[in-house]
mmCIF file as gemmi writes it, N, C-alpha and C atoms, coordinates in Angstrom:
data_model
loop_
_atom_site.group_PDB
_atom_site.id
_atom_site.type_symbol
_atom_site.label_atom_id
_atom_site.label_alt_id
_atom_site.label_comp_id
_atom_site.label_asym_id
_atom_site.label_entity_id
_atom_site.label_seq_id
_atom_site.pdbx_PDB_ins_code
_atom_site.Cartn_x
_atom_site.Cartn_y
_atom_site.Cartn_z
_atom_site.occupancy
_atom_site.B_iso_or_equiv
_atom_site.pdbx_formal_charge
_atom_site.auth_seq_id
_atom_site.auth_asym_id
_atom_site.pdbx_PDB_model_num
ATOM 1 N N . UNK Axp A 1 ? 0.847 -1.18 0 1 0 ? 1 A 1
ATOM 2 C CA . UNK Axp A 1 ? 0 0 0 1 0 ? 1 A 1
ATOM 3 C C . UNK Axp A 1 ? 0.89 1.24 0 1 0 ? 1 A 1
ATOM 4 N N . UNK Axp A 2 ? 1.027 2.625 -0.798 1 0 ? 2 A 1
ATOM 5 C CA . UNK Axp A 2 ? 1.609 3.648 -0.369 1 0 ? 2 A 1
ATOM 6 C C . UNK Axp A 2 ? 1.331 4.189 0.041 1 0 ? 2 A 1
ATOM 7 N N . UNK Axp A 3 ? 2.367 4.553 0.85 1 0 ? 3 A 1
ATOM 8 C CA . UNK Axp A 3 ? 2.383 5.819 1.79 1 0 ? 3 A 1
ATOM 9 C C . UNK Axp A 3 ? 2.633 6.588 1.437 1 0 ? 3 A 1
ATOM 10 N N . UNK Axp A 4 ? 1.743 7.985 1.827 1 0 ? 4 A 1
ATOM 11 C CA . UNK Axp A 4 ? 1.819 9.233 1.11 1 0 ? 4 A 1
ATOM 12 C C . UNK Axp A 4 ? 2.481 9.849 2.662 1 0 ? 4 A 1
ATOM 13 N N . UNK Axp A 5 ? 3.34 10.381 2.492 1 0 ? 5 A 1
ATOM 14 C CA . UNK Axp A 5 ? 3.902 11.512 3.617 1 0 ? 5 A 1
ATOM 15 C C . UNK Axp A 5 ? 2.861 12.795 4.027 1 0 ? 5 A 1
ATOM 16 N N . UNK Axp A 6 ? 3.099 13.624 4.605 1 0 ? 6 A 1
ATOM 17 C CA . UNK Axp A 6 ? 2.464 14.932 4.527 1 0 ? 6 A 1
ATOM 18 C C . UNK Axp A 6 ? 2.063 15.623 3.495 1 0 ? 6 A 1
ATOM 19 N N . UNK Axp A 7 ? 1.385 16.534 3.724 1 0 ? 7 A 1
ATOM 20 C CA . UNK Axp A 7 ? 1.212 17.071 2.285 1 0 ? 7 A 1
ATOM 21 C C . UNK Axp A 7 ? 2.437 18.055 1.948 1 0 ? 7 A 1
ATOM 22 N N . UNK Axp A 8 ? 3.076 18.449 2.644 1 0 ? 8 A 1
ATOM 23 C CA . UNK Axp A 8 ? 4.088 18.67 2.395 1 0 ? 8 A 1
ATOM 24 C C . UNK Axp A 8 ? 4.989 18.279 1.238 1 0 ? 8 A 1
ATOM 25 N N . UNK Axp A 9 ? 5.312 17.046 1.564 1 0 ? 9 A 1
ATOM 26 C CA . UNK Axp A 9 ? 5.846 16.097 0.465 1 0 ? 9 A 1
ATOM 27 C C . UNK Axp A 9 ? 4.947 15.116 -0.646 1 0 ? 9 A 1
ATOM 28 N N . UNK Axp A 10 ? 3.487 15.614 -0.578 1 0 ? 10 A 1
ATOM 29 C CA . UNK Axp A 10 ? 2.662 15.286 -1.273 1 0 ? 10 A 1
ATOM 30 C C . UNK Axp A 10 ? 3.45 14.756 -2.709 1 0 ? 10 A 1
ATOM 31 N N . UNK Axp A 11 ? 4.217 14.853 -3.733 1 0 ? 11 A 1
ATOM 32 C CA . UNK Axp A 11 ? 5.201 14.652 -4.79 1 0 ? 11 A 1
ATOM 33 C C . UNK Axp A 11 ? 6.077 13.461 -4.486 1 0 ? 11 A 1
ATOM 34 N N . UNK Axp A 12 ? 6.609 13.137 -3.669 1 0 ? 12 A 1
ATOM 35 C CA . UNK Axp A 12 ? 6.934 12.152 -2.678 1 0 ? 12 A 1
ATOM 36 C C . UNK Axp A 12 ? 6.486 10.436 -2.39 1 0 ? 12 A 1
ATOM 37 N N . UNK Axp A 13 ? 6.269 9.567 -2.592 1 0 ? 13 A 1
ATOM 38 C CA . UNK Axp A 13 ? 6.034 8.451 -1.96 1 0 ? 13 A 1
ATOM 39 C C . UNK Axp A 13 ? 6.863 7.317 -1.516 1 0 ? 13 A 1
ATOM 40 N N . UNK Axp A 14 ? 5.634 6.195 -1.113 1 0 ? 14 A 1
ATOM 41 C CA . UNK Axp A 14 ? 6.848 5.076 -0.448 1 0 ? 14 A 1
ATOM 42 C C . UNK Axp A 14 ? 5.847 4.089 -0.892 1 0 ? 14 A 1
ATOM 43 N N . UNK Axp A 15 ? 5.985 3.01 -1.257 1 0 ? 15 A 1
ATOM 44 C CA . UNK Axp A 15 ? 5.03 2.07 -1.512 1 0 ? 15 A 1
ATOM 45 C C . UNK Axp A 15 ? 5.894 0.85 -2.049 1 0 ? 15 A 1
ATOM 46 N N . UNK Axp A 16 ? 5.749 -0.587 -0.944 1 0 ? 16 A 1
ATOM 47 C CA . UNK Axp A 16 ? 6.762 -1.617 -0.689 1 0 ? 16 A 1
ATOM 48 C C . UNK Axp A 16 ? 6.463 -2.25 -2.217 1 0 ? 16 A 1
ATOM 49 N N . UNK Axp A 17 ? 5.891 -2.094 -3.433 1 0 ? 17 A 1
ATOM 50 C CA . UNK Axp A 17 ? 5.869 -2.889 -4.872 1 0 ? 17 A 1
ATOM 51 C C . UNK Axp A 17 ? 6.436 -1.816 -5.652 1 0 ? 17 A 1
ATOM 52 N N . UNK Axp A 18 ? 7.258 -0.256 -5.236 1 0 ? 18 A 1
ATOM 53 C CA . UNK Axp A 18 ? 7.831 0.304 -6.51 1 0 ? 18 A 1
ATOM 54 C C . UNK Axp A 18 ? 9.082 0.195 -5.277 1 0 ? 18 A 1
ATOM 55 N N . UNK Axp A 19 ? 10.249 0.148 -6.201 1 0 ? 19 A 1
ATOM 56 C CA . UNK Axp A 19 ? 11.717 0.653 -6.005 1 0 ? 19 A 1
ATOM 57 C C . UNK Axp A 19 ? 11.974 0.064 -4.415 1 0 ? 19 A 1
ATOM 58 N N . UNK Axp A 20 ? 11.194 -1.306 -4.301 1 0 ? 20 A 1
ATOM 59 C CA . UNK Axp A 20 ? 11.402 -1.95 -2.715 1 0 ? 20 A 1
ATOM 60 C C . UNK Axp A 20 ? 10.47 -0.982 -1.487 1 0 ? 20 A 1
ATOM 61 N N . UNK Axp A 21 ? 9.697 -0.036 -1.78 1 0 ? 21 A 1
ATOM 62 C CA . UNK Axp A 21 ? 9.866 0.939 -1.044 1 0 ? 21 A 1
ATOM 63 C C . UNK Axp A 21 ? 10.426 2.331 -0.523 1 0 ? 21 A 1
ATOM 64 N N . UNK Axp A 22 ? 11.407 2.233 -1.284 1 0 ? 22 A 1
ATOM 65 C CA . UNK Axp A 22 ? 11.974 3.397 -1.443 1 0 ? 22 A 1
ATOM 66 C C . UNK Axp A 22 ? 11.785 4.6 -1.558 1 0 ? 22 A 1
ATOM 67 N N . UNK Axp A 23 ? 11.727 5.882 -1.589 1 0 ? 23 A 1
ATOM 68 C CA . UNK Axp A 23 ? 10.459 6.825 -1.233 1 0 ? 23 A 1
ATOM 69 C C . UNK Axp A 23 ? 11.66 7.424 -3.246 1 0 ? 23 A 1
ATOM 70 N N . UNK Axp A 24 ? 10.207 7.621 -3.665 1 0 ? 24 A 1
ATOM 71 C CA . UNK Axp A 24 ? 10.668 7.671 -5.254 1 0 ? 24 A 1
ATOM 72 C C . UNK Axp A 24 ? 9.149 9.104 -5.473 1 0 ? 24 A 1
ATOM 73 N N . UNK Axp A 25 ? 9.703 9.871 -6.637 1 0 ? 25 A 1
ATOM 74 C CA . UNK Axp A 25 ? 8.849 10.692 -7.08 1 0 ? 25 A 1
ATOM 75 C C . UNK Axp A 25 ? 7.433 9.772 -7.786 1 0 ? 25 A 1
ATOM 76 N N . UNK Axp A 26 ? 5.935 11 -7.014 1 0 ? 26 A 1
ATOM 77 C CA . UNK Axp A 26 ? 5.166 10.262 -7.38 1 0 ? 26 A 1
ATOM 78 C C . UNK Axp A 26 ? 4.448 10.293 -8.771 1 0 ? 26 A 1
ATOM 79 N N . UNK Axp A 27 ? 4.367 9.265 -9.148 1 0 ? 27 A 1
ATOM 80 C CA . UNK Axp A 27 ? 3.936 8.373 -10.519 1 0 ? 27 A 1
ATOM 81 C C . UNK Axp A 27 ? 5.103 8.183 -11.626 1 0 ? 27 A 1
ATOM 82 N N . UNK Axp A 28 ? 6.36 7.674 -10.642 1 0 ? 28 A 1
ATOM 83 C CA . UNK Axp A 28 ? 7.45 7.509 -11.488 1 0 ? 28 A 1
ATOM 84 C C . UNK Axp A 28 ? 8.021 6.272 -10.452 1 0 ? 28 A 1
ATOM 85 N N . UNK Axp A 29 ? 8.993 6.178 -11.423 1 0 ? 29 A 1
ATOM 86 C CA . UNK Axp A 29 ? 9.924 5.413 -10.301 1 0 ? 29 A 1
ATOM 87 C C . UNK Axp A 29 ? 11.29 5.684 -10.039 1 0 ? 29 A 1
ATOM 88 N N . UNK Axp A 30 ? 11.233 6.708 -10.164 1 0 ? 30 A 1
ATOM 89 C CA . UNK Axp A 30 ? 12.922 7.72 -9.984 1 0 ? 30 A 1
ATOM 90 C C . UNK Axp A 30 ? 13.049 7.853 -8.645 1 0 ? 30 A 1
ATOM 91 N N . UNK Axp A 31 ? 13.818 6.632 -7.928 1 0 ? 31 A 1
ATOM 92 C CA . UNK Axp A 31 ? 13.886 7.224 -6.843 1 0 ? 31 A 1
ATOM 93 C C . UNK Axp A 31 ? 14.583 8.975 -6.074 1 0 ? 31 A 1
ATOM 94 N N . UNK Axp A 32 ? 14.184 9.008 -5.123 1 0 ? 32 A 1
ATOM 95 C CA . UNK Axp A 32 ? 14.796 10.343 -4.512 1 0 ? 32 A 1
ATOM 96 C C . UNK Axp A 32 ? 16.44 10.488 -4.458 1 0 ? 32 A 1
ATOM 97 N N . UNK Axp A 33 ? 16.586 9.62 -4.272 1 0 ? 33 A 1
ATOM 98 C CA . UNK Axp A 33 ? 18.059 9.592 -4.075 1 0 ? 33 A 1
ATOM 99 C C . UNK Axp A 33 ? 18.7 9.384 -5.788 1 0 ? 33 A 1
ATOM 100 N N . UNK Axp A 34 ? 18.41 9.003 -6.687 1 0 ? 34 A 1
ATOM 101 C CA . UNK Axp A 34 ? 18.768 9.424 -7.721 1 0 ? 34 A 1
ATOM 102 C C . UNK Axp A 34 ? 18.877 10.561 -8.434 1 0 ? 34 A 1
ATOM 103 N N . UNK Axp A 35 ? 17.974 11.684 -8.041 1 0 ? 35 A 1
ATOM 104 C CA . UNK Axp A 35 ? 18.399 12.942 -8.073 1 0 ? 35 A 1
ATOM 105 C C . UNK Axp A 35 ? 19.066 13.442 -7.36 1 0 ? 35 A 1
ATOM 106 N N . UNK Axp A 36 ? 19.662 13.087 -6.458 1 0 ? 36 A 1
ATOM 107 C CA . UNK Axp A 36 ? 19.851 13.559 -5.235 1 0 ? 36 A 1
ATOM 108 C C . UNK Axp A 36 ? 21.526 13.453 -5.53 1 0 ? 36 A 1
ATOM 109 N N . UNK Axp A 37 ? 21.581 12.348 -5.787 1 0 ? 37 A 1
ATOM 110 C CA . UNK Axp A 37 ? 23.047 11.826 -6.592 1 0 ? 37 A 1
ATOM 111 C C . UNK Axp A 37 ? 23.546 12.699 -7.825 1 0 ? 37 A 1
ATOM 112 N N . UNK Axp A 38 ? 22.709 12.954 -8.648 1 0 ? 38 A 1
ATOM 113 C CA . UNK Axp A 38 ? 22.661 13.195 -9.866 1 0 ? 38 A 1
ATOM 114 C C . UNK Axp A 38 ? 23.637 14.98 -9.621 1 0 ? 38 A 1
ATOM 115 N N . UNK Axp A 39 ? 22.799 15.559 -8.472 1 0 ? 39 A 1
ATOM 116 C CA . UNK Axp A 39 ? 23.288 16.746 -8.454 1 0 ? 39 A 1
ATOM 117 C C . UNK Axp A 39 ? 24.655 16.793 -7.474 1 0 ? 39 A 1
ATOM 118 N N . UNK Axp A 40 ? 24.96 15.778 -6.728 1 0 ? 40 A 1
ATOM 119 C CA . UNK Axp A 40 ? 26.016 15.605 -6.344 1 0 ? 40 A 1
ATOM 120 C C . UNK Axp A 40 ? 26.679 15.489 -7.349 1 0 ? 40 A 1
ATOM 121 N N . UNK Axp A 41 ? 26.625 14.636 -8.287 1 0 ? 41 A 1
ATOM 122 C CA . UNK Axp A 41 ? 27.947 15.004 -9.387 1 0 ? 41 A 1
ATOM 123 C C . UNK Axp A 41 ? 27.967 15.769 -9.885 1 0 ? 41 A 1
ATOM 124 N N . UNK Axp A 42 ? 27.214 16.792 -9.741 1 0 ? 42 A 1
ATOM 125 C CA . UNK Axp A 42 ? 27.425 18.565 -10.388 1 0 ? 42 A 1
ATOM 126 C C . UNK Axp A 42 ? 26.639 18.682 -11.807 1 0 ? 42 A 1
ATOM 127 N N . UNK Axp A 43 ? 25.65 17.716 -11.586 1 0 ? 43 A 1
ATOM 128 C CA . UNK Axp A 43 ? 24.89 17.838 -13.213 1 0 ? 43 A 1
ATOM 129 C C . UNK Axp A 43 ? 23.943 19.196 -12.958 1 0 ? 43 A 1
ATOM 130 N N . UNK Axp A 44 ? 23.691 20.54 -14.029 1 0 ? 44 A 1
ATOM 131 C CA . UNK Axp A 44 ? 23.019 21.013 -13.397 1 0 ? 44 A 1
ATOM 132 C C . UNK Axp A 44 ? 21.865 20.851 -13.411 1 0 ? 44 A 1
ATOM 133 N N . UNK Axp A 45 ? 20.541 21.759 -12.751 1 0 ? 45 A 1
ATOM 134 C CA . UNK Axp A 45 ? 19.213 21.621 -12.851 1 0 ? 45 A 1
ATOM 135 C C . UNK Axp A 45 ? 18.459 20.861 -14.134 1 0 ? 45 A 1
ATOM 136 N N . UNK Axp A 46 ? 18.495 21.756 -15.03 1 0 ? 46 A 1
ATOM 137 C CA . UNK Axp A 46 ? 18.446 21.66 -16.417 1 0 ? 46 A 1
ATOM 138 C C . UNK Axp A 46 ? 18.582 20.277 -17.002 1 0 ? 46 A 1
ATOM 139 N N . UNK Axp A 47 ? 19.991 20.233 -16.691 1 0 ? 47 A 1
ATOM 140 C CA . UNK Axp A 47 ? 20.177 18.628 -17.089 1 0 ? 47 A 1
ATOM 141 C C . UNK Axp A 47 ? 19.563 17.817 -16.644 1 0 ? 47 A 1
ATOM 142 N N . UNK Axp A 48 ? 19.212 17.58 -15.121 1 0 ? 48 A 1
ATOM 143 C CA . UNK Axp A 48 ? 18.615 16.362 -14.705 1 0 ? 48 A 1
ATOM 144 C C . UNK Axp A 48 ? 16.675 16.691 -15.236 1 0 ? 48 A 1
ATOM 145 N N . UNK Axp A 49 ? 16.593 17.676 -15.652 1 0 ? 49 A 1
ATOM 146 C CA . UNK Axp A 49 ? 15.594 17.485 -16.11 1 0 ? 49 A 1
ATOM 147 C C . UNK Axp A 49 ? 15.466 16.923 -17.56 1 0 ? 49 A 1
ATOM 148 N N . UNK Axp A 50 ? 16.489 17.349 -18.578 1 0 ? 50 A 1
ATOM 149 C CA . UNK Axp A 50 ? 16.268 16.591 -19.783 1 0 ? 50 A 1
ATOM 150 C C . UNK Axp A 50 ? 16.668 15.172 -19.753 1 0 ? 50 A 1
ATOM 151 N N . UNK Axp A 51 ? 17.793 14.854 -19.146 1 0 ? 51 A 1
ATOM 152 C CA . UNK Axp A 51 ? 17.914 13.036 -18.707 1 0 ? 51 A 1
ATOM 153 C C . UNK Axp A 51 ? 16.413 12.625 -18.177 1 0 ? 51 A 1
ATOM 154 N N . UNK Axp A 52 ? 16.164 13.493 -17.568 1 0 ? 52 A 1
ATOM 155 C CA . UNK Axp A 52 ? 14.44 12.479 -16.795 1 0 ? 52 A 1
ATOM 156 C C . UNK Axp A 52 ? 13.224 13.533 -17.166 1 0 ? 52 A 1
ATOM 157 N N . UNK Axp A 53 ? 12.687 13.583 -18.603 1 0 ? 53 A 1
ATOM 158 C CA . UNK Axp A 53 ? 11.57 14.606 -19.328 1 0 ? 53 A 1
ATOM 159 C C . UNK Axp A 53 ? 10.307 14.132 -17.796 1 0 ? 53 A 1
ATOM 160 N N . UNK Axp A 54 ? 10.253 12.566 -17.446 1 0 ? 54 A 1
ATOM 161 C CA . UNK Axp A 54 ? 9.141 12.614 -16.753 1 0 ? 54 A 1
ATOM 162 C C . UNK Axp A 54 ? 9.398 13.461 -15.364 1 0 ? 54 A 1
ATOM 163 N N . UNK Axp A 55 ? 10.057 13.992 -14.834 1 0 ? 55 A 1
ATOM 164 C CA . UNK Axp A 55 ? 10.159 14.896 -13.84 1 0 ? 55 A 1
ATOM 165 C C . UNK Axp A 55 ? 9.774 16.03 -14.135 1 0 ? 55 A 1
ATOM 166 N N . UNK Axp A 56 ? 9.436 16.728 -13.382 1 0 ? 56 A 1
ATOM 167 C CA . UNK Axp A 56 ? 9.254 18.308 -13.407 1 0 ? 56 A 1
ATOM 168 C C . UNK Axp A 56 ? 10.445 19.562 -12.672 1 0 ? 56 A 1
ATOM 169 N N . UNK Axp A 57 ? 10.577 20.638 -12.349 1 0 ? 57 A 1
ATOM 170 C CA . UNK Axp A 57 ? 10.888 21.89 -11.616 1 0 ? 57 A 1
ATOM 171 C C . UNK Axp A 57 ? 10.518 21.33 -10.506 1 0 ? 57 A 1
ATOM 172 N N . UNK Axp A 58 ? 9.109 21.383 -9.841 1 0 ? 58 A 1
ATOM 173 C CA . UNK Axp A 58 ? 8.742 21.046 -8.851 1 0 ? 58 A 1
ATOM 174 C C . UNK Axp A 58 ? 9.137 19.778 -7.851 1 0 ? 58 A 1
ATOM 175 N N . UNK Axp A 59 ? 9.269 18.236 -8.915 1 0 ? 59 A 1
ATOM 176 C CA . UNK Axp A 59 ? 9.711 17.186 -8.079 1 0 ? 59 A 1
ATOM 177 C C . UNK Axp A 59 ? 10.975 17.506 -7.612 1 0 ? 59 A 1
ATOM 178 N N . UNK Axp A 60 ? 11.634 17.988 -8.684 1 0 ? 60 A 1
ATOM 179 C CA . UNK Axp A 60 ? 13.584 18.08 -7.999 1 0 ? 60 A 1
ATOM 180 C C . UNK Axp A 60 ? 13.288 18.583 -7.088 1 0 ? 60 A 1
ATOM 181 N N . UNK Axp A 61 ? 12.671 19.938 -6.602 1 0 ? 61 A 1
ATOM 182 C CA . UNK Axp A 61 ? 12.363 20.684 -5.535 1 0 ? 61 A 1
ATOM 183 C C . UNK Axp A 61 ? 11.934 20.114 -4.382 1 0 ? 61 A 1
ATOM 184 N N . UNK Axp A 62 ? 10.277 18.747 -4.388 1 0 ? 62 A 1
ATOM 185 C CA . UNK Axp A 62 ? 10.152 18.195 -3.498 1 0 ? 62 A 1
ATOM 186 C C . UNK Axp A 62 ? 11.822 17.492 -2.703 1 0 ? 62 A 1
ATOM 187 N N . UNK Axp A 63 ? 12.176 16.255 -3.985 1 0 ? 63 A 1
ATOM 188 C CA . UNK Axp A 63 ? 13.317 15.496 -3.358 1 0 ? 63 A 1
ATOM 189 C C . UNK Axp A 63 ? 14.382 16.097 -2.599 1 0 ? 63 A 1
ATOM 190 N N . UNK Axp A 64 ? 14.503 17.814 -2.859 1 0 ? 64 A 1
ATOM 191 C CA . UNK Axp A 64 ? 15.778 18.165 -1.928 1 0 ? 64 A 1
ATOM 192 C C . UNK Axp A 64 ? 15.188 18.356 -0.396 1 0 ? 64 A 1
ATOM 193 N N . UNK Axp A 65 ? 13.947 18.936 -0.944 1 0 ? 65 A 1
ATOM 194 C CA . UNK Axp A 65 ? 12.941 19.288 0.582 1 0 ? 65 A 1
ATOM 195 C C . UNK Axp A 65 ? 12.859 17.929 1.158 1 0 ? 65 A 1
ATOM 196 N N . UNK Axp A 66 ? 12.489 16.876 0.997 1 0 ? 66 A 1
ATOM 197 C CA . UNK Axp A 66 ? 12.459 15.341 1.35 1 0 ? 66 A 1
ATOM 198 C C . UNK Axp A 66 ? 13.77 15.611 1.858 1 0 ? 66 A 1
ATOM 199 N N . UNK Axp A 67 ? 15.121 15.272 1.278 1 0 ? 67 A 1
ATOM 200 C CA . UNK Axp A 67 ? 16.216 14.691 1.72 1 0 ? 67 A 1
ATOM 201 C C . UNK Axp A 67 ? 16.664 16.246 2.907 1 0 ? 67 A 1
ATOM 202 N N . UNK Axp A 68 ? 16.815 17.094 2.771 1 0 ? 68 A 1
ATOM 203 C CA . UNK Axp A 68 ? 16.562 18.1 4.084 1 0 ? 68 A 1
ATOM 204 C C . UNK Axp A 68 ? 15.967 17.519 5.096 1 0 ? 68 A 1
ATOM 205 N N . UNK Axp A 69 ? 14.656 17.542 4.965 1 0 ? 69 A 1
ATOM 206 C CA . UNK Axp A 69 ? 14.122 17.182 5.96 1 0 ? 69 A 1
ATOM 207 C C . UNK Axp A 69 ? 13.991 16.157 7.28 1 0 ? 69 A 1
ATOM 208 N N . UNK Axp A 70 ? 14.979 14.729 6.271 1 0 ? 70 A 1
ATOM 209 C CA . UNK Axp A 70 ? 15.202 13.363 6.781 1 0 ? 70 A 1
ATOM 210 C C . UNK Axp A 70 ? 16.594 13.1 6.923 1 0 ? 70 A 1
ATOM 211 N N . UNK Axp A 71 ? 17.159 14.441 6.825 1 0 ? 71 A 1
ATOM 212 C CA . UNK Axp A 71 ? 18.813 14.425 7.411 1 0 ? 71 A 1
ATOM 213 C C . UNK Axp A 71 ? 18.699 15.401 8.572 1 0 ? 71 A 1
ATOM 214 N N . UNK Axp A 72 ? 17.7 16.605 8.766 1 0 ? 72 A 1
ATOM 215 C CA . UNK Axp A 72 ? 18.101 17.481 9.43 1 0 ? 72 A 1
ATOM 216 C C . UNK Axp A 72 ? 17.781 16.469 10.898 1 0 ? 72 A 1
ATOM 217 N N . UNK Axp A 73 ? 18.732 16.868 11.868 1 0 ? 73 A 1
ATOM 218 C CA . UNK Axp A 73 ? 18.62 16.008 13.349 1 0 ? 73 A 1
ATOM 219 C C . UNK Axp A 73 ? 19.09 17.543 14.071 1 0 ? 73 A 1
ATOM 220 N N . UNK Axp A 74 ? 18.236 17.358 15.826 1 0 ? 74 A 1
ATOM 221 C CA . UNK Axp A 74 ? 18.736 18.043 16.71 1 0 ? 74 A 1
ATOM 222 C C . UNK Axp A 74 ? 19.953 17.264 17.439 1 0 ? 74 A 1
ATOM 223 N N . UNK Axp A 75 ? 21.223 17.655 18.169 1 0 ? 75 A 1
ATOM 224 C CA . UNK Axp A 75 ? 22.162 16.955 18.803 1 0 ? 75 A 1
ATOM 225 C C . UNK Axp A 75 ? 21.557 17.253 20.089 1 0 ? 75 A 1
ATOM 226 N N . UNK Axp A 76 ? 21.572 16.15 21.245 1 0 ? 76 A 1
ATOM 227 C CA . UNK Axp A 76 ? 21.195 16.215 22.259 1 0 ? 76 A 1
ATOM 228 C C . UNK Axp A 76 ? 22.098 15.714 23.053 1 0 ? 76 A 1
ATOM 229 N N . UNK Axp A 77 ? 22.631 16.626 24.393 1 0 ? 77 A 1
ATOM 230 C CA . UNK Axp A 77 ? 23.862 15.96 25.318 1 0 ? 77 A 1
ATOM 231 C C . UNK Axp A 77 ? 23.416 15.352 25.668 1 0 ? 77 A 1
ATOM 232 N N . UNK Axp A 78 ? 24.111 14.41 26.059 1 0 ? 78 A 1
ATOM 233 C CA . UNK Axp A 78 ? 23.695 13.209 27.405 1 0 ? 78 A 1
ATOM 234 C C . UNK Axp A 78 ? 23.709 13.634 28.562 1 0 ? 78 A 1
């Protein structure tokens, strides 16, 4: 069944029959972390949009907001 996150990340899903689960842009199967990669190697915007026509402006935008969001941590002393 997928899981839709917040609406926040409404663009976003997780659903255990695409990409294992993997939280991948929704109605694709690009996972998040493949863009995510993509711009780590310095491809720019532009580009990862003509390599992947089915993406939009907006998904790249969700996936960085996604991966922000699920890295940012508070440090707490012991």
């Amino acid at each position: 069944m997928e899981q839709k996150l917040n609406k926040r990340y409404e663009r976003i899903t997780m659903d255990p029959n695409v990409m294992l689960g993997k939280p991948v842009i929704k109605g694709t199967r690009i996972p998040v972390y493949v863009v995510l990669n993509l711009f780590g190697e310095g491809l720019p915007f532009d580009e990862i949009l003509r390599q992947y026509p089915d993406l939009t402006k907006e998904d790249v935008l969700a996936a960085i907001k996604f991966a922000a969001k699920f890295t940012d941590f508070e440090e707490v002393e012991a």
